[in-house]
N, C-alpha and C positions, 0 to 999 in steps of 0.2 A: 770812338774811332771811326774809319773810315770803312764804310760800307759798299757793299755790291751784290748785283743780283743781277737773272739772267729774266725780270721780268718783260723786258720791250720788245726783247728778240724770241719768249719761248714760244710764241705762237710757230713762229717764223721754222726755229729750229724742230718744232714737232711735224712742221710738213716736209720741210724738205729731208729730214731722215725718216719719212712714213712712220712714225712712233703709232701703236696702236696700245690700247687700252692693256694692262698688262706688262707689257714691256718696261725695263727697268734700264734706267739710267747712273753709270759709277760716274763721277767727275773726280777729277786727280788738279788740283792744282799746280800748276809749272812754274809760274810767272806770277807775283803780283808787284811789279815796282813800276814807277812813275806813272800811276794809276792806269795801269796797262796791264787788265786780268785773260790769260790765259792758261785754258783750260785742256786737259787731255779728257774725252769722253770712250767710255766704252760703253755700249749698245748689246742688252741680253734681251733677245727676243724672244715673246710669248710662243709658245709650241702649243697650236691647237688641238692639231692630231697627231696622235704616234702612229706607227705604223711596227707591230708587234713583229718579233724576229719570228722567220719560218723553223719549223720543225723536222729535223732531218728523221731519218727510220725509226732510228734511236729513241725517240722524243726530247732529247737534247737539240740544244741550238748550236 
């Protein structure tokens, strides 16, 4: 069958969405007819740091 892949453009698409190491990519297919692949992408970004919730009197948050 017929094939496809986003090998020529991934460089391309890891710059211009700053993808860094970590980071996870969903692709959703929308379109694949007259050889015309379009894709929906969502972008889950790595979280380096958290930042822990402050503590009211309580010691609850």
């Amino acid at each position: 069958g017929d094939r496809g892949g986003l090998e020529s453009g991934w460089s391309n698409f890891v710059y211009d969405n700053n993808l860094e190491e970590g980071d996870v990519c969903a692709f959703e297919l929308i379109n694949n007819k007259k050889k015309v692949l379009i894709l929906k992408v969502i972008i889950f970004r790595v979280v380096e740091e958290t930042t822990p919730l402050k503590l009211s009197r309580t010691g609850r948050s």
